[in-house]
Each structure stands twice: as structure tokens, then as C-alpha cells.
N, CA and C atoms of all chains as a GROMACS GRO file, in nm:
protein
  594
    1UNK      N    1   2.351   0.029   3.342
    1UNK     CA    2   2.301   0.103   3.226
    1UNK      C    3   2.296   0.253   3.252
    2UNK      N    4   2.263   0.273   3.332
    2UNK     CA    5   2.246   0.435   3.400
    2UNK      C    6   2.374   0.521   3.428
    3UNK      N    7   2.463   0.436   3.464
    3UNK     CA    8   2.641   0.482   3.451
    3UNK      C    9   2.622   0.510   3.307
    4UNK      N   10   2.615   0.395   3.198
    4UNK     CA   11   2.670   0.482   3.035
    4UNK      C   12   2.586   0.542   3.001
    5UNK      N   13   2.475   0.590   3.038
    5UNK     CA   14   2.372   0.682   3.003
    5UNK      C   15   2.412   0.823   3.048
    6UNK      N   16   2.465   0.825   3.190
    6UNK     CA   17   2.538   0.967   3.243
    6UNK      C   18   2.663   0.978   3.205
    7UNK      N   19   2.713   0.881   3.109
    7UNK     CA   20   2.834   0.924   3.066
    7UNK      C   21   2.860   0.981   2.943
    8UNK      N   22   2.692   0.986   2.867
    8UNK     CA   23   2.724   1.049   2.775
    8UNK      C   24   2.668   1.181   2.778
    9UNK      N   25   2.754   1.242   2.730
    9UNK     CA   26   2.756   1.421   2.729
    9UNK      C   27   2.621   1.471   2.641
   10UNK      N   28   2.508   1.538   2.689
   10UNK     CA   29   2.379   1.597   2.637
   10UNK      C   30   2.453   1.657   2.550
   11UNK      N   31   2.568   1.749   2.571
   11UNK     CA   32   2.615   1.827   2.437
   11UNK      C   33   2.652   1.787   2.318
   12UNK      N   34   2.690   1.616   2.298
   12UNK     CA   35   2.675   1.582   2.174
   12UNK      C   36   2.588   1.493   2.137
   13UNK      N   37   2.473   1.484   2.202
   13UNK     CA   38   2.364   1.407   2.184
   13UNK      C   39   2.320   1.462   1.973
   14UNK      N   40   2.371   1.544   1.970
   14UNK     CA   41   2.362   1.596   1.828
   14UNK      C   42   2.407   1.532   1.716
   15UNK      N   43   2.410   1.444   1.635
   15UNK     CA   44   2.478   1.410   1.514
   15UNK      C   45   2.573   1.526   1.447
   16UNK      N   46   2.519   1.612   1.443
   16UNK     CA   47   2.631   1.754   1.381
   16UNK      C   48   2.757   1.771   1.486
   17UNK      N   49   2.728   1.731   1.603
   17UNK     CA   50   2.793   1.771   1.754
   17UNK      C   51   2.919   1.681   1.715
   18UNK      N   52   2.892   1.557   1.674
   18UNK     CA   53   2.979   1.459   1.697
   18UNK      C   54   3.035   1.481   1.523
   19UNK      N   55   3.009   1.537   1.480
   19UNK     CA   56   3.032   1.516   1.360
   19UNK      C   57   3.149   1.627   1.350
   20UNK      N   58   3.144   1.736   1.426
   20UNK     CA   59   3.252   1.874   1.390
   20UNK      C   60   3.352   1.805   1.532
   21UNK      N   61   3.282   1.743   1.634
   21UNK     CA   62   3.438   1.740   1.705
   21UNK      C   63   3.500   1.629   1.659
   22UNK      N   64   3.487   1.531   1.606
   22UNK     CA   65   3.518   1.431   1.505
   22UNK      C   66   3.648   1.474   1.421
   23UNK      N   67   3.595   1.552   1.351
   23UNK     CA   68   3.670   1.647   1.285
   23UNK      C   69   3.770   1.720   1.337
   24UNK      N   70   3.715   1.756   1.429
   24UNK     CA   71   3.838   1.854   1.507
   24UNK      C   72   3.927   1.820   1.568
   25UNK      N   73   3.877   1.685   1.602
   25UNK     CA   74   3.978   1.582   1.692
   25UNK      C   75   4.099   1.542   1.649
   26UNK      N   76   4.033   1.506   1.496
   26UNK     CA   77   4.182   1.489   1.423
   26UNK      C   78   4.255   1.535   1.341
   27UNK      N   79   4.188   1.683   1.332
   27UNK     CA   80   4.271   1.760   1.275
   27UNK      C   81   4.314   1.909   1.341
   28UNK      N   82   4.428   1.984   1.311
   28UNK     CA   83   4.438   2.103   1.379
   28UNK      C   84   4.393   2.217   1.283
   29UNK      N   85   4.307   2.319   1.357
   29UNK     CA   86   4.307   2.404   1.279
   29UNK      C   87   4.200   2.409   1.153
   30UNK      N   88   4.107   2.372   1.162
   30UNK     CA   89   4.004   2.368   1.040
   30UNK      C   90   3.904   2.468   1.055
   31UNK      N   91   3.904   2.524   0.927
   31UNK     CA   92   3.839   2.619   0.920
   31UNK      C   93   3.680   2.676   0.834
   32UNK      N   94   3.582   2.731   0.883
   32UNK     CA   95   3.432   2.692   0.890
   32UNK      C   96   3.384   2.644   0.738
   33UNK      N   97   3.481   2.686   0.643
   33UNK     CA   98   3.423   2.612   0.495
   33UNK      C   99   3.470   2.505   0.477
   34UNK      N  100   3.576   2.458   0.518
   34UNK     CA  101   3.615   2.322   0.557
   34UNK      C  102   3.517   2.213   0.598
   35UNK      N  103   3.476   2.271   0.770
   35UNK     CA  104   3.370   2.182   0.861
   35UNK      C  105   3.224   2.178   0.731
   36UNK      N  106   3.200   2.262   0.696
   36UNK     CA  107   3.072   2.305   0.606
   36UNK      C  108   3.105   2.251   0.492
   37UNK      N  109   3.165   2.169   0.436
   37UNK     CA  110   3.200   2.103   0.327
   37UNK      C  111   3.175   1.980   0.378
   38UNK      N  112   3.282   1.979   0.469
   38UNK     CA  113   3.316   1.819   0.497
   38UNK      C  114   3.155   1.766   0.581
   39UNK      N  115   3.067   1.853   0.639
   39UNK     CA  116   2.949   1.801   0.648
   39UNK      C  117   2.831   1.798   0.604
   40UNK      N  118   2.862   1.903   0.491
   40UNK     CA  119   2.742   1.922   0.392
   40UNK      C  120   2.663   2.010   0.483
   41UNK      N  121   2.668   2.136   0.506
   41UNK     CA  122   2.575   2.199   0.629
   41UNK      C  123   2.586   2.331   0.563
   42UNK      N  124   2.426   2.408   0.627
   42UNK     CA  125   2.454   2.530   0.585
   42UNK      C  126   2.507   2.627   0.672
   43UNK      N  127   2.562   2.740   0.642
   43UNK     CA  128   2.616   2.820   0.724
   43UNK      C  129   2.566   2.855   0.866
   44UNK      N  130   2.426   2.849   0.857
   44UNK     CA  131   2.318   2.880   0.960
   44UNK      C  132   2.345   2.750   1.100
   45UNK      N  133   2.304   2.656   0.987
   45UNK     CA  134   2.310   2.492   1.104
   45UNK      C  135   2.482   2.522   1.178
   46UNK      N  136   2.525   2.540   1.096
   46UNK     CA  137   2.685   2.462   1.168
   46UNK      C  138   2.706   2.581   1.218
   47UNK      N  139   2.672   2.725   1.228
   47UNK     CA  140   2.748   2.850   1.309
   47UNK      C  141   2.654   2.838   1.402
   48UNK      N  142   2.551   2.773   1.483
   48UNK     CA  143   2.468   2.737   1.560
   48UNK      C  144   2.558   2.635   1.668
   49UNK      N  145   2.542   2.526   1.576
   49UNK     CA  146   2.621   2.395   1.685
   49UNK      C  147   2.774   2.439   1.744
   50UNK      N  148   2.819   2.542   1.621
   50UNK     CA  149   2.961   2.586   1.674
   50UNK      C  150   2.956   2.680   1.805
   51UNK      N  151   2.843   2.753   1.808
   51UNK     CA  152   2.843   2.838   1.927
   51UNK      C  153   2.807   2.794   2.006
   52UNK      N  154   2.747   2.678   2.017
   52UNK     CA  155   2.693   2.597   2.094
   52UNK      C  156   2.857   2.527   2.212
   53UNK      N  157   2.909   2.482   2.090
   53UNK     CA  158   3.051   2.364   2.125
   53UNK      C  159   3.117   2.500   2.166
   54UNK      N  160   3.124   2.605   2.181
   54UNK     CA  161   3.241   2.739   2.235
   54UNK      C  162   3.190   2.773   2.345
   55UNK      N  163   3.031   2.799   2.368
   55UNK     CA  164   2.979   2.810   2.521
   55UNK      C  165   3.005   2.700   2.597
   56UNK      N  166   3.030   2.585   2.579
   56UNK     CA  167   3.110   2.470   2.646
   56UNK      C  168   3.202   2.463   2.647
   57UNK      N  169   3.317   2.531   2.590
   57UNK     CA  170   3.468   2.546   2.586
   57UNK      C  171   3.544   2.431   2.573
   58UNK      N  172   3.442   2.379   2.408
   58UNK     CA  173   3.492   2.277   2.414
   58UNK      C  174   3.580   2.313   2.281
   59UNK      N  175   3.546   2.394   2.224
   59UNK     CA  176   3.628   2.439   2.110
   59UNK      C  177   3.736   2.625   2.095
   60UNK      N  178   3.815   2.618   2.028
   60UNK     CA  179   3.861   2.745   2.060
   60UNK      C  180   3.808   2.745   1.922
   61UNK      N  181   3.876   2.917   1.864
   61UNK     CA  182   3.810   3.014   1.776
   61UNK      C  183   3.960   3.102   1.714
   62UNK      N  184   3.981   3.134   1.600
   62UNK     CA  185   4.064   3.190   1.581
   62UNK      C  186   4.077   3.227   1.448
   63UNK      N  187   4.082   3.388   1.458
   63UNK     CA  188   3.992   3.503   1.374
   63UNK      C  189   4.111   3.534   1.304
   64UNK      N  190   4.147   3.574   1.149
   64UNK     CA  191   4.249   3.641   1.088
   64UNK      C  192   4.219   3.617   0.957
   65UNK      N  193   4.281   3.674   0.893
   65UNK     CA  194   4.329   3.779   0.769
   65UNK      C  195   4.385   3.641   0.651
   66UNK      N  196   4.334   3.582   0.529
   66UNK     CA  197   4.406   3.547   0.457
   66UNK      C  198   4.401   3.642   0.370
   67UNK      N  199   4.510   3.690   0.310
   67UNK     CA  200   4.499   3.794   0.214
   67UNK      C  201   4.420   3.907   0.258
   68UNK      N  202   4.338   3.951   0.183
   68UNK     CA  203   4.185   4.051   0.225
   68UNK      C  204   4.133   3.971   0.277
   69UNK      N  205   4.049   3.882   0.278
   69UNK     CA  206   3.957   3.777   0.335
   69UNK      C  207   3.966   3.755   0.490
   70UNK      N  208   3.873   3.732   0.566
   70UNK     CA  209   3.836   3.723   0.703
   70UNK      C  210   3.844   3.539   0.666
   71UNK      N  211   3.894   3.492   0.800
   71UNK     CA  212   3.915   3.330   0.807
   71UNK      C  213   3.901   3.308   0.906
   72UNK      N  214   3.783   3.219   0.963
   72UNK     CA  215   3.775   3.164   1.097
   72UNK      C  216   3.804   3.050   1.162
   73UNK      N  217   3.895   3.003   1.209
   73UNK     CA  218   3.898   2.851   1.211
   73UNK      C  219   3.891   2.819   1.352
   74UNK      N  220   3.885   2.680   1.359
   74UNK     CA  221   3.848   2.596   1.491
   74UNK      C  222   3.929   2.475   1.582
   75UNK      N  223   3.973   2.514   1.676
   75UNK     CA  224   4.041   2.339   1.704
   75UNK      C  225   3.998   2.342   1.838
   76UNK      N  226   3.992   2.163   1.869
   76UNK     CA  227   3.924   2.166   1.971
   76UNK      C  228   3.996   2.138   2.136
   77UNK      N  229   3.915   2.205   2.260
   77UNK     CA  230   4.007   2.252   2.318
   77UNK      C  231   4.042   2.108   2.403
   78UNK      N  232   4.117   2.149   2.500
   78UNK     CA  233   4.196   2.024   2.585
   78UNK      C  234   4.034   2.004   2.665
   79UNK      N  235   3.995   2.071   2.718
   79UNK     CA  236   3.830   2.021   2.778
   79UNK      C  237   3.775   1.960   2.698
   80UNK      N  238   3.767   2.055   2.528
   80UNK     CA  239   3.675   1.946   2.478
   80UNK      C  240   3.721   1.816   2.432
   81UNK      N  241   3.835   1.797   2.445
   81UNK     CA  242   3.906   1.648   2.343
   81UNK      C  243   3.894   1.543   2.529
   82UNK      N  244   3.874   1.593   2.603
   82UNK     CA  245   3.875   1.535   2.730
   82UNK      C  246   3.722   1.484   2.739
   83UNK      N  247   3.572   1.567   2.685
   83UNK     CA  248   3.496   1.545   2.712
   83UNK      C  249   3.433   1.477   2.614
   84UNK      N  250   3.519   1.466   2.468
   84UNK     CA  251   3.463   1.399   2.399
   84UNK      C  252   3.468   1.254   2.381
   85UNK      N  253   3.646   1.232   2.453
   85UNK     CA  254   3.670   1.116   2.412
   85UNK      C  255   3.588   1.018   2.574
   86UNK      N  256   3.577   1.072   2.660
   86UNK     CA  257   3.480   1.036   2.744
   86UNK      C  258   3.368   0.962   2.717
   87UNK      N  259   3.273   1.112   2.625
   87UNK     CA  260   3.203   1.021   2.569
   87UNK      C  261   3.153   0.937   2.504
   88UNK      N  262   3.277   0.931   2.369
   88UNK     CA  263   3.290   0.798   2.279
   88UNK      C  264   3.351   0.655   2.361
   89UNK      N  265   3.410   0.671   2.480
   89UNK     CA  266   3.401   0.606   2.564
   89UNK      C  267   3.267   0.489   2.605
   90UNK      N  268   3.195   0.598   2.652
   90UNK     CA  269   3.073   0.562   2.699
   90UNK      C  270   2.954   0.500   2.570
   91UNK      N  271   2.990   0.558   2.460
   91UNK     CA  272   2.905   0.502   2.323
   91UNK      C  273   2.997   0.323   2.320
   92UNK      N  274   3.108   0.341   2.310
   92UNK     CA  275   3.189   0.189   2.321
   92UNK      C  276   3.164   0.110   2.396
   93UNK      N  277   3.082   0.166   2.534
   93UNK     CA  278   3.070   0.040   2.648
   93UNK      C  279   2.930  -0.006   2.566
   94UNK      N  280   2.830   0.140   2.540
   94UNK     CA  281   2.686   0.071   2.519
   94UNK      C  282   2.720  -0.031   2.395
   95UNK      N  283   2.801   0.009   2.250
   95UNK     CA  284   2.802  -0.057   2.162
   95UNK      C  285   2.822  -0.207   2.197
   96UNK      N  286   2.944  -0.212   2.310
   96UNK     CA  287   2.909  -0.363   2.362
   96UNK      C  288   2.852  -0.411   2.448
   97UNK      N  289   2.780  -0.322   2.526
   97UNK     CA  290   2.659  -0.394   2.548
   97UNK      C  291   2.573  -0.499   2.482
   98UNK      N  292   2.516  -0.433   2.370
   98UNK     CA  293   2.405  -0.441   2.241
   98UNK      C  294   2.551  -0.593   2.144
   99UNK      N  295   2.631  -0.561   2.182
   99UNK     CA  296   2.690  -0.698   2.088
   99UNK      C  297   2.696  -0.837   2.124
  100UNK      N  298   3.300   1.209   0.549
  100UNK     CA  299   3.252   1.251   0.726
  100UNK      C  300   3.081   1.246   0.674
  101UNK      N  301   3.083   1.309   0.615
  101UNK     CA  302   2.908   1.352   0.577
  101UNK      C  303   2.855   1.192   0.581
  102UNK      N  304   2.877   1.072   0.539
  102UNK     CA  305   2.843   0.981   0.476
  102UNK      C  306   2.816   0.893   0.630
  103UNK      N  307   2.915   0.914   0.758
  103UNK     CA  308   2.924   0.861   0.888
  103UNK      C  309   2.788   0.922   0.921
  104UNK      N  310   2.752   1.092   0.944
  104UNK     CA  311   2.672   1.181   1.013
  104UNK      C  312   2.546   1.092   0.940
  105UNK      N  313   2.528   1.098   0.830
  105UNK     CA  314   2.409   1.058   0.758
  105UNK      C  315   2.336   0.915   0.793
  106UNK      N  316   2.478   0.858   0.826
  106UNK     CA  317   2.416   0.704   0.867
  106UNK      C  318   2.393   0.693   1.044
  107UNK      N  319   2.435   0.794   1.093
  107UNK     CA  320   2.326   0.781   1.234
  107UNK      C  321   2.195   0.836   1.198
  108UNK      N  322   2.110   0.742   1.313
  108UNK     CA  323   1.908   0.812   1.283
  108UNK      C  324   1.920   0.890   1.412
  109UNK      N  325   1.898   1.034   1.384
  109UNK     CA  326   1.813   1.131   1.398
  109UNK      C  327   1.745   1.078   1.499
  110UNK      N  328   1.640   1.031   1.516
  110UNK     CA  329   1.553   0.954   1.591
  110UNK      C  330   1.655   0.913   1.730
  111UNK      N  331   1.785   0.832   1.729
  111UNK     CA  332   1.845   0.831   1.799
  111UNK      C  333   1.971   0.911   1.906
  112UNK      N  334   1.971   1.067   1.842
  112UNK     CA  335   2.033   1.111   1.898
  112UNK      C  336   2.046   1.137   1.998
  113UNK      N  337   1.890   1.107   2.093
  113UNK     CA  338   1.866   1.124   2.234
  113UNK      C  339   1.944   1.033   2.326
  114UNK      N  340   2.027   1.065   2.438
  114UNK     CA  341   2.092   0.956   2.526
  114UNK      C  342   1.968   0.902   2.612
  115UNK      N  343   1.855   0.962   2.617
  115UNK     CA  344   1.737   0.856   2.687
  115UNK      C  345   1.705   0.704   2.569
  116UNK      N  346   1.680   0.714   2.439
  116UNK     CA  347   1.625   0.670   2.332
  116UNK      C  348   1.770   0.564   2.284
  117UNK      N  349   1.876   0.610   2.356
  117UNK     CA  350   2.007   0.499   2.327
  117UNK      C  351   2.001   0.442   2.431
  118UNK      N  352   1.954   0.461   2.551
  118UNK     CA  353   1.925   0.362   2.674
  118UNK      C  354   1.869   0.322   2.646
  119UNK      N  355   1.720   0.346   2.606
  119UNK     CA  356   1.589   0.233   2.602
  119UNK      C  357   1.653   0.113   2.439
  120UNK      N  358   1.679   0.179   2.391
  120UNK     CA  359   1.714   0.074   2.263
  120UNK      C  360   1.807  -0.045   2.340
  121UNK      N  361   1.918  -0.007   2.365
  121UNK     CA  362   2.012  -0.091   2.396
  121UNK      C  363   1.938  -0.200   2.548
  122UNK      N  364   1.874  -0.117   2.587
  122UNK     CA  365   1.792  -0.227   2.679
  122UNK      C  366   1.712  -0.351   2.634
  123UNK      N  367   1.631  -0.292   2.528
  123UNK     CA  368   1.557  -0.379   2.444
  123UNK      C  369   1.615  -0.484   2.323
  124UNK      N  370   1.730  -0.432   2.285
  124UNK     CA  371   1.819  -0.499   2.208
  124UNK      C  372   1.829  -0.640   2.248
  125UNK      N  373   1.877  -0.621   2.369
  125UNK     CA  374   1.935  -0.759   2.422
  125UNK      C  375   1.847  -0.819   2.545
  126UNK      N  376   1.723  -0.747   2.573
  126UNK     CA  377   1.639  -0.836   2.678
  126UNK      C  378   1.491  -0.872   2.599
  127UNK      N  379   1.404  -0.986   2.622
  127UNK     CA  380   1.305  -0.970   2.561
  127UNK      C  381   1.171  -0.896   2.632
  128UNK      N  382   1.098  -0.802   2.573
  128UNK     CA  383   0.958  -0.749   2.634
  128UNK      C  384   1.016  -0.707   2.806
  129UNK      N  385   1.056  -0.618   2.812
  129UNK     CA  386   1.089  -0.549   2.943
  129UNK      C  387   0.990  -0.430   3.012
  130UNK      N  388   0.912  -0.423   3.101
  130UNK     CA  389   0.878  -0.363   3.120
  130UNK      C  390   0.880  -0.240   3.150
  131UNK      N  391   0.766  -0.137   3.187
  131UNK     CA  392   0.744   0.006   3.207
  131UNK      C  393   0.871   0.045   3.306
  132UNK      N  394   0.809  -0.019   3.444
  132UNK     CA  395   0.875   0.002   3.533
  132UNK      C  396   1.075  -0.036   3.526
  133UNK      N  397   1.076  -0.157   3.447
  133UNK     CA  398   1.197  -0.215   3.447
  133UNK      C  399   1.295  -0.088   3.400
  134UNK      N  400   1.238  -0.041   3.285
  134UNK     CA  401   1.294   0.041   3.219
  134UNK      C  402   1.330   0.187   3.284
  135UNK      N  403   1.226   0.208   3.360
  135UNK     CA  404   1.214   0.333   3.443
  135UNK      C  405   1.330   0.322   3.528
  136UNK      N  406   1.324   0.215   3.623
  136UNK     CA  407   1.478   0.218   3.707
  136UNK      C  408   1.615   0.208   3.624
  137UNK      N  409   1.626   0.123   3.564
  137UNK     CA  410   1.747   0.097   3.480
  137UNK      C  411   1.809   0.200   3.432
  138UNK      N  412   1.730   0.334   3.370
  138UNK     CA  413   1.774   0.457   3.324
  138UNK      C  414   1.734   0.546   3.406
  139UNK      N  415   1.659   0.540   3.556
  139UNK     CA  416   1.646   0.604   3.628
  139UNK      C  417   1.616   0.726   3.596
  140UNK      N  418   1.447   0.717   3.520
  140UNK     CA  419   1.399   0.832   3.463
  140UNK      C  420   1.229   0.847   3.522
  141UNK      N  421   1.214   0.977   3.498
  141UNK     CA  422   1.028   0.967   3.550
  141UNK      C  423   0.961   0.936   3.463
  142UNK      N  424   0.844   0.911   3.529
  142UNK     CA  425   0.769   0.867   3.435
  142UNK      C  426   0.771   0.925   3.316
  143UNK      N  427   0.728   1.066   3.321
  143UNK     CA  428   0.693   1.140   3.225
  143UNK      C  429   0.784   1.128   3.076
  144UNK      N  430   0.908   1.172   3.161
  144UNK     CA  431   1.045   1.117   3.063
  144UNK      C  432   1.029   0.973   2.975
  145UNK      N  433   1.023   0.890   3.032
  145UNK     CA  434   1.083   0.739   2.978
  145UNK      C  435   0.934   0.772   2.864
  146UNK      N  436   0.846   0.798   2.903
  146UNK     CA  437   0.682   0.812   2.838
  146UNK      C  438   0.724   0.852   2.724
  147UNK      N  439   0.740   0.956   2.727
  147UNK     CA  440   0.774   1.008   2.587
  147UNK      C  441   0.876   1.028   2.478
  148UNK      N  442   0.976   0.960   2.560
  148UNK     CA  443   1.080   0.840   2.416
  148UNK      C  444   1.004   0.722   2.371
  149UNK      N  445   0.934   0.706   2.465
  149UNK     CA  446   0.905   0.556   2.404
  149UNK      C  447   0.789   0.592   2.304
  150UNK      N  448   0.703   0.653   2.330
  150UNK     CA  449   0.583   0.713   2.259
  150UNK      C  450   0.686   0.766   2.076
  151UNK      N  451   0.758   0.861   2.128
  151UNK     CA  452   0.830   0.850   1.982
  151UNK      C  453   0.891   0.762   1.915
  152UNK      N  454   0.935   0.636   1.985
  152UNK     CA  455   1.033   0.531   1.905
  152UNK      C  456   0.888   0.418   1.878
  153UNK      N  457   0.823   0.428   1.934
  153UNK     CA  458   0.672   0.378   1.907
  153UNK      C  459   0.627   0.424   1.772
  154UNK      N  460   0.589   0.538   1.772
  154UNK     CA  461   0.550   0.640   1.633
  154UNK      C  462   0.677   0.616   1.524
  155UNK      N  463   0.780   0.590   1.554
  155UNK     CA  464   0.874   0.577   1.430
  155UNK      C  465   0.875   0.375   1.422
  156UNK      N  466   0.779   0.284   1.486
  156UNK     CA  467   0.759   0.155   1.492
  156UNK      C  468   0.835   0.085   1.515
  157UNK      N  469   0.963   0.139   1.616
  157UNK     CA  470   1.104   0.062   1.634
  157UNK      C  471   1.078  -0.026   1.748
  158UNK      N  472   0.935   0.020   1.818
  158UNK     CA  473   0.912  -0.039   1.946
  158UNK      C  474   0.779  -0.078   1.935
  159UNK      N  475   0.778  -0.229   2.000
  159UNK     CA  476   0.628  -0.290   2.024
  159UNK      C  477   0.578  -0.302   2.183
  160UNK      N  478   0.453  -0.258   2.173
  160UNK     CA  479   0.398  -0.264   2.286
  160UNK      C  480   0.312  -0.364   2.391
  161UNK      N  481   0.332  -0.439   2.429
  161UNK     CA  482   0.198  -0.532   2.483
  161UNK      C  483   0.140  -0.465   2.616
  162UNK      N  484   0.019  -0.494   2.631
  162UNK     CA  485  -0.018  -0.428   2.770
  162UNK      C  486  -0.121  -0.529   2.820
  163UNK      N  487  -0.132  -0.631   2.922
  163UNK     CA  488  -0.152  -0.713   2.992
  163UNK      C  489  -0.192  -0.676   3.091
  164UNK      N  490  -0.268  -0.765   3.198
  164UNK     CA  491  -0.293  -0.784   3.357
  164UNK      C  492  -0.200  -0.884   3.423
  165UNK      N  493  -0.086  -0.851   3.493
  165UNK     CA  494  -0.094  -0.889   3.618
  165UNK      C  495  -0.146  -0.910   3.694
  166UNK      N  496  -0.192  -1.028   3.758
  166UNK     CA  497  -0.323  -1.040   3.881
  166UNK      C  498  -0.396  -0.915   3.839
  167UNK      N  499  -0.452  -0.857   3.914
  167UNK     CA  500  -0.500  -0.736   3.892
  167UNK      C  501  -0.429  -0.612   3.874
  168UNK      N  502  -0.322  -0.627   3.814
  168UNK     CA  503  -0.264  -0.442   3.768
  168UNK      C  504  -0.206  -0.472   3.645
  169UNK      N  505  -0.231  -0.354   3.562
  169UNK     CA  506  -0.194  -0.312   3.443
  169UNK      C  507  -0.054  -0.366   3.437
  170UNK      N  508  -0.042  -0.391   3.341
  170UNK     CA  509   0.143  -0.416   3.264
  170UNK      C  510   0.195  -0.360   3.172
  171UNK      N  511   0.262  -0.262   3.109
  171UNK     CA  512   0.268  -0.220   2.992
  171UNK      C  513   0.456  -0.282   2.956
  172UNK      N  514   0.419  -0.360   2.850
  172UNK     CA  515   0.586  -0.384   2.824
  172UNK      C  516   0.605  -0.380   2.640
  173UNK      N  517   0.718  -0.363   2.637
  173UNK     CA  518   0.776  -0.346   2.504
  173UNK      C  519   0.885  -0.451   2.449
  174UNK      N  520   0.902  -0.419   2.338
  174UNK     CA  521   0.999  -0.526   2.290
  174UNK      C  522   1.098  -0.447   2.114
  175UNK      N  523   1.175  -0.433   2.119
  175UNK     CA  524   1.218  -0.431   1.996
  175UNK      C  525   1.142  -0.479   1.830
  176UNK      N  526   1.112  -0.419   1.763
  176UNK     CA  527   1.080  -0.468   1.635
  176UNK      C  528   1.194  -0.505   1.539
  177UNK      N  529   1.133  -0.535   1.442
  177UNK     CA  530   1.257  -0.589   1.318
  177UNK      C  531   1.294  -0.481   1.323
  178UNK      N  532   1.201  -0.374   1.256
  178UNK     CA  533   1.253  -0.255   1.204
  178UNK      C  534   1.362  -0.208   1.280
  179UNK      N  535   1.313  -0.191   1.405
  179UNK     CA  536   1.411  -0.101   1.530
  179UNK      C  537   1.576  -0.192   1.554
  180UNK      N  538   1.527  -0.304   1.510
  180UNK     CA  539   1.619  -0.376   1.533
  180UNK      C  540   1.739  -0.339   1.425
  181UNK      N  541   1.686  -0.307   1.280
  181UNK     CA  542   1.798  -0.284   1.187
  181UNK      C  543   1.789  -0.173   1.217
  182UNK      N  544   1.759  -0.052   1.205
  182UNK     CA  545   1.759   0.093   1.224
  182UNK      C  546   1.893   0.131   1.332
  183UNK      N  547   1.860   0.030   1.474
  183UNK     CA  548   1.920   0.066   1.574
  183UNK      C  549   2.098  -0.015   1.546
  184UNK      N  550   2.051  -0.115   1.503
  184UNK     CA  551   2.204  -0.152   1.430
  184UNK      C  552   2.326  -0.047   1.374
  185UNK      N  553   2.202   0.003   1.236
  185UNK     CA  554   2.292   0.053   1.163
  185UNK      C  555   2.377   0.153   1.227
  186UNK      N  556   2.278   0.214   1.347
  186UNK     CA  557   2.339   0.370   1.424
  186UNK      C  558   2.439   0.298   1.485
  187UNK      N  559   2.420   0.171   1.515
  187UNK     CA  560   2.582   0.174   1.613
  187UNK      C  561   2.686   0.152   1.477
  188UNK      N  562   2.654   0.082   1.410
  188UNK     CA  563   2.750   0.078   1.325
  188UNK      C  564   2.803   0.208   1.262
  189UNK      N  565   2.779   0.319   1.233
  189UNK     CA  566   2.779   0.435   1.213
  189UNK      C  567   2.882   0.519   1.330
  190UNK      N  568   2.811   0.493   1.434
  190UNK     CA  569   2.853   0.527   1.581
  190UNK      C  570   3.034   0.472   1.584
  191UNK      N  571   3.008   0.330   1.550
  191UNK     CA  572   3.124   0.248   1.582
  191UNK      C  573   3.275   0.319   1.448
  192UNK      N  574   3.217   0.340   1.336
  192UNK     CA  575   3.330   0.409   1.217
  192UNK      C  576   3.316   0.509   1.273
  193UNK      N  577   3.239   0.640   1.334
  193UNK     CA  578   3.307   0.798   1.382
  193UNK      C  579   3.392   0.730   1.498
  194UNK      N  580   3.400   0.662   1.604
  194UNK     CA  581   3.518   0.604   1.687
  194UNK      C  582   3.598   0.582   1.648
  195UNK      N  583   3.613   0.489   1.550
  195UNK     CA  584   3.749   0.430   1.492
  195UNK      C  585   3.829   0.531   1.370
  196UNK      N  586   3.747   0.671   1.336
  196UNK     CA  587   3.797   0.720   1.296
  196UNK      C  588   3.912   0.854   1.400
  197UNK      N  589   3.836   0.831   1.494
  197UNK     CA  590   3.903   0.952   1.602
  197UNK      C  591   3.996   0.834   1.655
  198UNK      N  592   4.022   0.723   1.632
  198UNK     CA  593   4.120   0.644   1.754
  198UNK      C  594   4.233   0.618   1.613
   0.00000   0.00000   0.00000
């Protein structure tokens, strides 16, 4: 029990956590009104967990120009698609555990 | 996506509070101590997940004598029992949506 307990990552102990790399996992390139749609979040919550998931380098960042408009978007990095699927890993052993 | 995030509990986002559940899931009335090694936590720690999954009534308590020493053991409730379901089930569609 203590193996899938250390196998899951404190950094997405978050429902929002798992919810934007989710997202990011399977898609390239999404960008913050996107994630903020697709999770119903306010700008505040989700530019929080996002800085959160970039001080872990689990996500990159990438700043530009549509038209006039500033566009920020997100995909997630080879660490983080390494550390996530780890720990959906480790949610799959407990899930069968419990089955 | 919003509809996956929504159907995990909050309550469970802790990887201490997904150990103790999944322990209790499938053993009956396990004790203080049992629990303490298994997730290899201090006292203090294991104390106060359980004290919260207690306060949200997912967990029952009995507290007994052993010959002469205290026993404190727990057991899953109905409630905790569907609550903790639904999160894996929840848990289990954000997986199968990233695989």
C-alpha cells in the first residue's frame, strides 16, 4: 500500500491538477480560455495551479500575438507527461486494489 | 472535462485519505496502528485524515480494550462507501480518457 501511496505525485493531489494535465495530455497546444472553459474555473484558480504545474516543469508556456491580442497557451512537458502518466499509473493499481 | 473534475470529492484529493479509504474499502475495522504502518505515517498525520473523513462520516470509529490497552479502530460507512466509489469511478473515466 505504501509503494502506491509514494507513487502518487503530491503535485496532483489537486482535482484542478489532474484536470488541466488531462487536458494537456491530449491535446497540443491549448490555450488559458480554452483550459478555463473546459473547466469552468476562474482566471485566479487556474493561473494559480498553472504556476504551480510550470514550477514543476511539468508544463511549458508559450506567449504570442493573435492579431492585436496577447495568447497564452500550454502543452505539457516530456517530464510532465512522464510524471503524470506515472501517476495515473499508481491511481490504476489503487483502483484495483478497492475492486 | 468539468463534469469528470466535479465528480471527484474534494475530501479525497489527499494521497494520505486515498490510502486510508482504499484500506478500509476492502478490510473490515482495521486498526490505529494497522493503518499507521501500512501508509507508514505518524501519528499525528494518519490522526488527522481520519479525524476529517470522520467529520465528513465516511469513517466509523470503535474504541475498545484490549486486555488492558486502548484500541481505536475504524471501518468504512455506507456513506464513505458510495462517496469513495464514485471518486474512483470518476478517477477511472479521467484515465481512460488520457489512454
Amino acid at each position: 500500500m505504501k509503494e502506491i501511496i509514494t507513487g502518487l505525485n503530491k503535485q496532483f493531489d489537486n482535482r484542478v491538477r489532474l484536470g488541466i494535465m488531462s487536458i494537456l495530455l491530449v491535446n497540443d497546444w491549448v490555450d488559458f480560455n480554452t483550459l478555463k472553459q473546459k473547466l469552468e474555473l476562474t482566471d485566479g484558480r487556474l493561473a494559480s495551479h498553472i504556476k504551480a504545474l510550470e514550477a514543476e516543469e511539468y508544463i511549458e508556456v508559450r506567449k504570442q500575438f493573435i492579431g492585436k491580442k496577447p495568447n497564452t497557451s500550454y502543452q505539457v512537458s516530456a517530464t510532465g507527461r512522464k510524471a503524470f502518466n506515472e501517476h495515473l499509473d499508481a491511481l490504476e493499481r489503487l483502483i484495483n486494489i478497492t475492486k
